[in-house]
N, C-alpha and C positions, 0 to 999 in steps of 0.2 A: 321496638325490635321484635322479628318473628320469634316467640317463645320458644320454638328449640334451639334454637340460637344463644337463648338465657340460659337455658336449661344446660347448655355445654360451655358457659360463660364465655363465649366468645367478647360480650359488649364488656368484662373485666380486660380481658387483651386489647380491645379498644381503647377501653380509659389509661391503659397502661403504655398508648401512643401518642394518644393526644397530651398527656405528659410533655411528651418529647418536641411538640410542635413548640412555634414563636410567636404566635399570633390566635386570637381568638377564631377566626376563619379559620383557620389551618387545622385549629383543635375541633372544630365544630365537622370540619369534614372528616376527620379521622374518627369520630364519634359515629360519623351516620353511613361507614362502609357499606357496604353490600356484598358478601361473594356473589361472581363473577362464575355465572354456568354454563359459560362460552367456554370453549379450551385455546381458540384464538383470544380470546379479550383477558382470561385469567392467564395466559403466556404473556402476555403485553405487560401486563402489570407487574407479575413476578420479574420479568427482564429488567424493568425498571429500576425494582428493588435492589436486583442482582448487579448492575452498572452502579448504582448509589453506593451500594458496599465496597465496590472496587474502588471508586473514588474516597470514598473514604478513608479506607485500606493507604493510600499511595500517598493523601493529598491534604485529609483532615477532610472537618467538617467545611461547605458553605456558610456563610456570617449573614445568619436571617436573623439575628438579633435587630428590634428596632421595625421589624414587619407590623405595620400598620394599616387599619382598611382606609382610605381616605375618600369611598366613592360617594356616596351621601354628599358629602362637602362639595368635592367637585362637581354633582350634578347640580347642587343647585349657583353655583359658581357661572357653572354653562349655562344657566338660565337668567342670567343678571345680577343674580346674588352677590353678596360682600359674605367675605369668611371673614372672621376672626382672626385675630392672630397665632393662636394656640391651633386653630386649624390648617394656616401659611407654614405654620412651624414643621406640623404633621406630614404636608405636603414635602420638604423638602428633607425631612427624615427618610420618608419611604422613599425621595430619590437617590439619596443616599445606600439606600439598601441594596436598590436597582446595580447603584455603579458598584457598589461593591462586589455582589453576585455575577456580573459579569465580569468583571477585574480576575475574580478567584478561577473563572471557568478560560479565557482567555490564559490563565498561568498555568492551566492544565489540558489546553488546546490539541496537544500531539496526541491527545487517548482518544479514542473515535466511541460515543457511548450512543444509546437511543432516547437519551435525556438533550441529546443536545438542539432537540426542536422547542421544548421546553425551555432552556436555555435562551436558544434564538429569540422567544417572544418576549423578552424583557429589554424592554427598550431604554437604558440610562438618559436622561434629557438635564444637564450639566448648565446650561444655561438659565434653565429654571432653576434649577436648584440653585445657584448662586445667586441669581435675584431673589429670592426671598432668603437666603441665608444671609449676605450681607445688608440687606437692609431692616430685617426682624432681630434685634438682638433677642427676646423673650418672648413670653404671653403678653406681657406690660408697653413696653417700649419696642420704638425702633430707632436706627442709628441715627444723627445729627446729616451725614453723607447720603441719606434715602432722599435727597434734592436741593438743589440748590437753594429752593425758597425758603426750606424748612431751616436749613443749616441759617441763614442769613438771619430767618424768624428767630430763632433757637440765640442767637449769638445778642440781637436786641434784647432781648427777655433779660439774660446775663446780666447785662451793664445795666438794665432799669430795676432790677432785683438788687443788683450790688449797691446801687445809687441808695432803694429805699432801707436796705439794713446798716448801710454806711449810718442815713440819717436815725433811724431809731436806736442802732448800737449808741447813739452820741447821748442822746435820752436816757440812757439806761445808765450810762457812763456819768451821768450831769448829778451833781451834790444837790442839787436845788429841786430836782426828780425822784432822786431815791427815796426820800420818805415818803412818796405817794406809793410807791412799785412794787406790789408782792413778792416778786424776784427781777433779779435785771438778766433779765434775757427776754430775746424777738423770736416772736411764735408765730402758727400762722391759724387763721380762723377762715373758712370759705375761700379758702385759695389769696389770701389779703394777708398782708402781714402789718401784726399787733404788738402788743405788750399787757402783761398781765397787769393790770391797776387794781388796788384796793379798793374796794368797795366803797367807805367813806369818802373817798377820796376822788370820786366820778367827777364832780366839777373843777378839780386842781389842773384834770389834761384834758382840752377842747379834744374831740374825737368824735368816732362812730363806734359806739359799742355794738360788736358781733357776736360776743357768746359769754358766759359765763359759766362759774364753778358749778357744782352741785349744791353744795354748800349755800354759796350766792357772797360766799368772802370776796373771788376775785371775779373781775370783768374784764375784759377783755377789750380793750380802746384801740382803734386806728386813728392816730393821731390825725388833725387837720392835715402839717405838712409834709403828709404823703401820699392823702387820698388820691392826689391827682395822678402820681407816680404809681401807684397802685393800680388806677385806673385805668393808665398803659399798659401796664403788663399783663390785666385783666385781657386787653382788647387782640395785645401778643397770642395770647393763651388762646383766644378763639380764633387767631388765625392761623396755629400751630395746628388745632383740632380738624380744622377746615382741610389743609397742607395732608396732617396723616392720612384723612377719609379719603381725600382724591389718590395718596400713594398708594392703599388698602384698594380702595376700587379697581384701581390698575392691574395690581398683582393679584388679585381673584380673579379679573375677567383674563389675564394671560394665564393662569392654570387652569381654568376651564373650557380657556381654548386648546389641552393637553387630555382632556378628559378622558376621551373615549382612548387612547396610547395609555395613560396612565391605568385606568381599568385592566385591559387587556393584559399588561407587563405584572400587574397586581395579581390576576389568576394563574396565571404561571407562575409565578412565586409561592402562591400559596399551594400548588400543585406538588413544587418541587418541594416544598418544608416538609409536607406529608408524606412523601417519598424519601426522602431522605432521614425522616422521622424512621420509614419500615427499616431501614440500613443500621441505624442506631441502637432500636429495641433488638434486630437479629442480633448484632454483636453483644448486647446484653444474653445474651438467650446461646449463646456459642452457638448460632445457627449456621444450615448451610440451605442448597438453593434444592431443590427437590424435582425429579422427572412429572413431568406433568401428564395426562392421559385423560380422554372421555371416555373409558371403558372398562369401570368401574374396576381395575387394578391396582391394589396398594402393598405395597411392600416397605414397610418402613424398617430401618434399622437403627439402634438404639435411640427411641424414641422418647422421649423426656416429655411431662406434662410444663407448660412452660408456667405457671402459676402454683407449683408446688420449688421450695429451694433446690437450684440447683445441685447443693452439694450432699442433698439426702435424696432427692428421688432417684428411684432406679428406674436404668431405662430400658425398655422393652422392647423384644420382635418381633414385630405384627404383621402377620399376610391377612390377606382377603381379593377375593375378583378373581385369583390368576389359577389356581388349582380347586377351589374350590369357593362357593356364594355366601353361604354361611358358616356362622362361625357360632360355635356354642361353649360358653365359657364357664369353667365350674369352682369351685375350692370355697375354703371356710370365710367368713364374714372378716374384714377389717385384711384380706390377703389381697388385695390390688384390683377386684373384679372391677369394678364401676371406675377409679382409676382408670382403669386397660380400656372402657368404652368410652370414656371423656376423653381420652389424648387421640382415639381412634376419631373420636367425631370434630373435636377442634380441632386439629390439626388440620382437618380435610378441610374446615373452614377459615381457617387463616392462608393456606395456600392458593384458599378460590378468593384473598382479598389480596392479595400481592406480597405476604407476607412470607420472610424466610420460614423452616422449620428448626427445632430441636432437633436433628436428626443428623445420623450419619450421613456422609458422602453415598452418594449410588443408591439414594431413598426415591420411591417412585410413589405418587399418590394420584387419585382420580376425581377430576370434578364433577358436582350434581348437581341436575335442575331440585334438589331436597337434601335435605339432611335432616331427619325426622325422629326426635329421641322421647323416649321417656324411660326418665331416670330418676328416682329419689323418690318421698312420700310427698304425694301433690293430693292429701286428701280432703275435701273440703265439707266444711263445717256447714257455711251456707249452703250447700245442698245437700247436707245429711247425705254423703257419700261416702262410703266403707274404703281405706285401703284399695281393696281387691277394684270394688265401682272404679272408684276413681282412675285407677292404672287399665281398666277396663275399657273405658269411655276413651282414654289417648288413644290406647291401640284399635278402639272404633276408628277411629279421626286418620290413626296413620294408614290402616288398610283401604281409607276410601280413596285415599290422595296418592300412596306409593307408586312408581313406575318401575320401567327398568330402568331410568334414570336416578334412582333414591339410593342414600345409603340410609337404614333404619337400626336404630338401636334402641334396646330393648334389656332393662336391668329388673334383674328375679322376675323376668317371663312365667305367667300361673303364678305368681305368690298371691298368699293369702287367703287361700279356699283349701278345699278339702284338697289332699295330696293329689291320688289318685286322677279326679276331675283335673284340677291346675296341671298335672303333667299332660294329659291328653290335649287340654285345651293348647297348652306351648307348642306341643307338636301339629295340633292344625295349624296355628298362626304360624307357624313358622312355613309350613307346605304350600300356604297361601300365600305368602309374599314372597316366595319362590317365584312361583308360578306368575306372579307379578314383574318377575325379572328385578324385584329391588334386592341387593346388595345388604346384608344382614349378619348383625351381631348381638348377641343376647348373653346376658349369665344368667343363673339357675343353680339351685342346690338338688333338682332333682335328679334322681339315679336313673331313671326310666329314659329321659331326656341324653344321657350319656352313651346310653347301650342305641338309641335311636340317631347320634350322632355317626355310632360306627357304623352302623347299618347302612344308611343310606349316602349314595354316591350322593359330592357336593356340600355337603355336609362336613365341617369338621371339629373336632374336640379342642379345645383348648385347657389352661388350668392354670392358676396362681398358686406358684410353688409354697408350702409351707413345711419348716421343719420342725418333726413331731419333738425332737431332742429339746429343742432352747421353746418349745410353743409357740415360737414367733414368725410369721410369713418373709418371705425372702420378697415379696411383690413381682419377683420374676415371670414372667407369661409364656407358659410352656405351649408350643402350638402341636398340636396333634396326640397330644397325653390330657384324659381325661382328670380333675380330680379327684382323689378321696375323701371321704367324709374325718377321715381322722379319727371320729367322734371317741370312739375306743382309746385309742393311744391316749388321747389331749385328757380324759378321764381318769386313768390311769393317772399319769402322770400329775395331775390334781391329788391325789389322794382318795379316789372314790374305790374301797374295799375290793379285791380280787373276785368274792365270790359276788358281788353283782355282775360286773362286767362279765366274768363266765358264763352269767346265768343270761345275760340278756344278746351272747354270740352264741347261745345254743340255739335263741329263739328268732336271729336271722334266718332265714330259709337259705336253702344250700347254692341256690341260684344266686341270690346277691352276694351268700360271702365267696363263692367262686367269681363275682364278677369284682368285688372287689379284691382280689389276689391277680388278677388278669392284670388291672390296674396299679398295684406294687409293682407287678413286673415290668409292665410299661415304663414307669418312673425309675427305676434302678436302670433300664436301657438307655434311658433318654438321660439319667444323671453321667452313664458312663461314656455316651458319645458328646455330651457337654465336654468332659476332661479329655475326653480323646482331640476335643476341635481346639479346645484352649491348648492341649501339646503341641498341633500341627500348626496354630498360629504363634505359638513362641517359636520353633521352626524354623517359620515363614519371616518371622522379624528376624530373628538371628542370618541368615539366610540374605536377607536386605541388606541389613546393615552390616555384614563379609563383601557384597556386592556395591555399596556405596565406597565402604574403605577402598575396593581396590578400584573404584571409578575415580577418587579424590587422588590416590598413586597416579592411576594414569593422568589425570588430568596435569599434575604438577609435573610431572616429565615430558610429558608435552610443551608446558609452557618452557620448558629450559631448554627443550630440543627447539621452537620458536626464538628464545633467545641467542641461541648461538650461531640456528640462520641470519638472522637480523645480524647479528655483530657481521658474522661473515660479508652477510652482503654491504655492511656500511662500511667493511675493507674493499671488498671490489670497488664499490663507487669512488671510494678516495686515489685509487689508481687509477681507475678510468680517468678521473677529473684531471688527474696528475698531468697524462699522458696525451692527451686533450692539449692542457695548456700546452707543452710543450711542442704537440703535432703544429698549433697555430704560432707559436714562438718563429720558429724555425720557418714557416711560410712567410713571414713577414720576413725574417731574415733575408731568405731565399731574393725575395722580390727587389731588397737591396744592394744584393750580391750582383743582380744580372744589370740593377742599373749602372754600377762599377762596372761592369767587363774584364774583373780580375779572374782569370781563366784556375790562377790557385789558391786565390780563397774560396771560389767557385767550388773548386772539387774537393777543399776540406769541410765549407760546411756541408756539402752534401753529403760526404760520407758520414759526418755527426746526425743528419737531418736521420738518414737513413738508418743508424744503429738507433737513435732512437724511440723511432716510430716500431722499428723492429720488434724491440723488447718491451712498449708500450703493448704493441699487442698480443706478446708472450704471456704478458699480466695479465691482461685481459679473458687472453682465454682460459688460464688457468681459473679466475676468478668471478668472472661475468661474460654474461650473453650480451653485454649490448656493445655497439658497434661506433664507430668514432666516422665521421665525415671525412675521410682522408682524400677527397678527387683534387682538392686544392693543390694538395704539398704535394701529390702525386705528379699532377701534370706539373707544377715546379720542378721537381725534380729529373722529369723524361723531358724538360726544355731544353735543361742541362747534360743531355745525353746519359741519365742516369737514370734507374730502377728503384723505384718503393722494394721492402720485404713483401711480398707474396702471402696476401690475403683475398678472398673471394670480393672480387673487386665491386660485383652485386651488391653484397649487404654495404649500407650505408644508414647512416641516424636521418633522419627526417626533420624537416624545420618547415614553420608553418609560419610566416610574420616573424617578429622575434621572441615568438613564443615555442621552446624547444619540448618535444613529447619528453615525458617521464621515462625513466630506465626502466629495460622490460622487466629488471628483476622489481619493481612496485609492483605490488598487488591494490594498489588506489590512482584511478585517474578523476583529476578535478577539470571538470569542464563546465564551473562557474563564471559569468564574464563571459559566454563566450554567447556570439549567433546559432543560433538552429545548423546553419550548413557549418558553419566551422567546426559546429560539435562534433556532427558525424563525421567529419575528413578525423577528428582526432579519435573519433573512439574505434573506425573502423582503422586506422594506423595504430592502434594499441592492443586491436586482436591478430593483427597480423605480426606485433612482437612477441603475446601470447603463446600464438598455435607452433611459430619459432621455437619457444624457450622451453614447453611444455607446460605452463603456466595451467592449473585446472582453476582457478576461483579469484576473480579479483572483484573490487566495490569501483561504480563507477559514481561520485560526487556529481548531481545535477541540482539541488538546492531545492528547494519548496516551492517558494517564488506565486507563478502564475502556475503551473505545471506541462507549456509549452513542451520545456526544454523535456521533463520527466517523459512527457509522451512520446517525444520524435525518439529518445532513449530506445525506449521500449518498442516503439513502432519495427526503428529497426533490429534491434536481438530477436525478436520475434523472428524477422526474413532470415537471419541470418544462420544460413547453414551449419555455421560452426559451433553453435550458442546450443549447448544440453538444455538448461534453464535461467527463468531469469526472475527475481522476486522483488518486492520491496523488504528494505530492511526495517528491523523491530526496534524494540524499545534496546537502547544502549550501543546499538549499532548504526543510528542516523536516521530509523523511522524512513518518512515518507518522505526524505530529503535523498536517501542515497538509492543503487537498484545492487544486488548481489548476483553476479554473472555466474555461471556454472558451465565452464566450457568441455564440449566432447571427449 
């Protein structure tokens, strides 16, 4: 791994991945990352990440448990080869894995991610997998049912085995045998089956001695009258062997006619485990997903190193790129500096490998062709190299290679030489990788290096807070407040006598102790607008959650004011329905009245027909817009020289087949089942009860399906004049099965 890279432990974040993998491949890629100094190709992977988390988030992990590489086997499979069994086993493990990972992504199908190409290349092969599952019981065996010869082989073996222990149990069992017998029990020696004979005793039972004790007490004899019995089961035995190798041969060369699908479905698996792997360690890491940029801007907000405990590191607010290129970092030793430039340089390199960040929401970081550090005592012994040499020689190495592409970091810049020289020298090096356009941050104890910070534009101060009171560093990283030396206070408060420390602030010159005072009051500005921002962010919470309470009020008076339409409207319906029945009651009547030609039952039911149609749609209109089919009982009744109640004799319900539209008071029309043209006759007769009723928003049900129907849907809302907007619905509202209409 490129040594700044070590040097910022990014390959400990690695190993802290490949943890998380399920397979040796899986670990091995996560081991051998690379950032990504594309800003398309580190987006692509970050997205990745960022999709994985979600999934994870809603769905749980993927069941890569049982990821196995099985390409070796398979290629030489494809080549003529015989596998083993324990590698047949292997094979139908990993397809295993296959159907299960598609299983899982398939149960979470309605979320649209950019994993799902990865997805896509994993091909389950279900057929194979159960040839070799049911016919492999183990490494060892396979089942009696792996062919019918085997099973038939298998079943003679049985009865000629049974036969020969029948006959030797009888031996064992015989009075006139036991005092030869070292024990009475049938053993087996070279696949033969014996009984153990005393030694003395070899010529009492005619046999073939096959083995004997250690000892040399007992022998081991196959009786005469089984040799021959034995000798069949022997010849069983090799045609069982014979039987397995032809099933073995079969089932290798069908998996390796799968080879190249099973490969392919393999690297995507191991693609997604490591991906899925970045999703697990962010949620370890309480990450989120961070702005990505090539233009060397970083703004990170509470930034956490992710290999320090969560629950002790403080985290930090770190600019660089956007106001200013470098950054010059100061305060007393064991206060956060080098901290502050490790979470600044990892960071940037876990984000270029697809990795979430520690960081708050609304963190923006920037990718580079480098990330070039030197940190820590790298001094080497083998070349009698000094401290100073040795941090020397890096910062050779980093000015020759930096760009405007680099982020360079740089901890106690000049240490280790004479003050004076080491500050000058910081300040060239720093002017020159300026001028390189690389992206720089450095800490320094020196005071020269401070007053040079404020000087020049581009440039800016930083400082790890420390509190002189308790002598212990806050790790906080103040951006644009230089630090103090302390040195005075922190001595003091040691116990080092008054009248030294008097004597050695008389012998500051006037200039540093005025420029340290400049710098107290920087820090008492910056501690006071610290408390001013923590007031206006309690505020600001306060403030939120007064506007969440009264959004959760409205929200639940709505839902009640929803409630009481709903009841409302499921009273009109039941009148309508009522008054309906009774409109057709009464036409049927009618129809039997005029076949009678009773002139006065004639004009009593009609005057009932009539009162009640009347007050049918007295109900009506008090209670709903929709309208009843009345031409029937109408012209019934003008047969009978009679008059319907006086309704706009226009409006009518519509019927389509004997499929009746929905009441215009439904805000849902289902036009599942149905043909492309029937859809539209119904959806365009559902906006013209709409634009009626004043209806602003209903769902139109067209189902997933092929997306036919989805389309001609939306083809026509599109034309249609009346149509404000028109969406697909989201997750809890139907997704990419319904459309939500938004009319004028």
């Amino acid at each position: 791994m490129n040594k700044h890279h070590n040097t910022l432990e990014l390959n400990k974040i690695l190993a802290l991945l490949a943890q998380k993998c399920a397979c040796d491949d899986a670990r091995e890629l996560a081991m051998s990352l690379v950032p990504e100094s594309n800003l398309h190709l580190a987006q692509a992977l970050l997205n990745q990440t960022r999709d994985a988390h979600g999934l994870l988030a809603r769905f749980g992990g993927p069941p890569f448990g049982g990821l196995v590489s099985v390409n070796h086997a398979l290629a030489r499979a494809h080549a003529g080869g015989v596998l083993s069994l324990r590698e047949l086993l292997n094979v139908a493990q990993l397809l295993r894995v296959f159907r299960g990972l598609a299983s899982w992504r398939d149960n979470n199908s309605g979320v649209e991610t950019c994993l799902d190409g990865l997805f896509g290349g994993i091909h389950p092969n279900k057929h194979l997998e159960e040839s070799i599952s049911t016919v492999v019981l183990n490494e060892h065996d396979i089942a009696d049912h792996a062919s019918p010869t085997l099973a038939d082989i298998r079943r003679k073996m049985r009865q000629k085995e049974a036969a020969v222990r029948a006959r030797l149990e009888q031996i064992t069992r015989s009075a006139s045998y036991a005092k030869f017998l070292q024990e009475a029990i049938v053993t087996q020696r070279g696949g033969r089956f014996v009984v153990p004979v005393k030694a003395e005793h070899r010529a009492d039972i005619p046999g073939l001695v096959h083995d004997a004790s250690a000892s040399g007490a007992t022998i081991f004899v196959e009786p005469m009258g089984v040799v021959e019995a034995n000798n069949e089961v022997k010849v069983l035995k090799g045609r069982e062997r014979e039987e397995i190798d032809r099933i073995i041969t079969e089932l290798s060369s069908l998996a390796g006619s799968f080879s190249e699908a099973i490969a392919l479905s393999y690297a995507c698996a191991v693609d997604l485990n490591v991906i899925f792997a970045k999703a697990s360690l962010g949620y370890d890491m309480n990450a989120s997903v961070p702005e990505l940029n090539d233009r060397g801007e970083i703004l990170l907000r509470r930034a956490r190193h992710p290999l320090i405990n969560k629950d002790k590191v403080v985290p930090i607010d770190v600019s660089l790129g956007v106001d200013f290129d470098a950054l010059v970092v100061t305060g007393p030793n064991t206060g956060g500096k080098t901290v502050s430039l490790k979470t600044l340089g990892l960071l940037s390199l876990m984000a270029m490998c697809g990795l979430l960040l520690p960081v708050a929401d609304q963190s923006r970081i920037s990718v580079f062709t480098q990330v070039l550090a030197d940190i820590g005592d790298e001094q080497s012994i083998e070349q009698s190299l000094s401290t100073f040499s040795s941090h020397m020689t890096n910062i050779v190495s980093i000015l020759d290679t930096a760009d405007a592409q680099s982020l360079v970091l740089i901890d106690e810049l000049g240490a280790g030489t004479d003050p004076v020289e080491g500050a000058a020298l910081a300040m060239a090096i720093i002017d020159r990788l300026r001028q390189q356009g690389a992206r720089l941050a450095a800490t320094t104890h020196y005071a020269e290096l401070k007053a040079y910070a404020l000087q020049t534009p581009g440039v800016e101060n930083g400082s790890c807070e420390f509190d002189v009171q308790t002598l212990r560093p806050t790790y906080r990283l103040l951006i644009g407040v230089p630090g103090r030396s302390n040195a005075f206070a922190i001595s003091e408060s040691l116990g080092l006598p008054g009248e030294i420390i008097a004597r050695a602030q008389r012998l500051v010159n006037r200039e540093n102790a005025e420029f340290e005072d400049v710098i107290a009051q920087l820090q008492a500005r910056q501690s006071q607008a610290d408390q001013a921002l923590l007031e206006a962010e309690a505020a600001k919470l306060a403030a939120e959650q007064a506007l969440a309470q009264a959004e959760k009020t409205q929200a639940e008076s709505d839902v009640k004011q929803q409630k009481i339409l709903e009841d409302a409207r499921a009273a009109a319906q039941k009148i309508a329905d009522k008054a309906r029945r009774e409109a057709y009651a009464l036409v049927n009547e009618l129809d039997q009245l005029k076949k009678q030609a009773d002139a006065a039952n004639a004009a009593e039911v009609a005057r009932k027909a009539k009162k009640v149609l009347n007050q049918g749609l007295d109900e009506l209109s008090d209670t709903t817009n929709e309208e009843l089919d009345l031409d029937a009982a109408r012209a019934k009744l003008q047969s009978m020289g009679l008059k319907a109640g006086s309704r706009d004799d226009g409006k009518k319900a519509r019927r389509t087949g004997d499929r009746e539209l929905a009441a215009v008071d439904s805000t849902r029309l289902d036009l599942r089942g149905l043909m492309v043209d029937e859809c539209l006759q119904e959806l365009e007769r559902f906006i013209d009860q709409a634009l009626r009723t004043s209806l602003r928003e209903f769902t139109v049900v067209h189902g997933k399906g092929t997306g036919a129907l989805r389309s001609a849907v939306q083809k026509y809302l599109k034309d249609c004049k009346h149509v404000q907007s028109h969406r697909l619905g989201v997750f809890g509202e139907g997704e990419h099965g319904v459309t939500i209409v938004t009319m004028k």
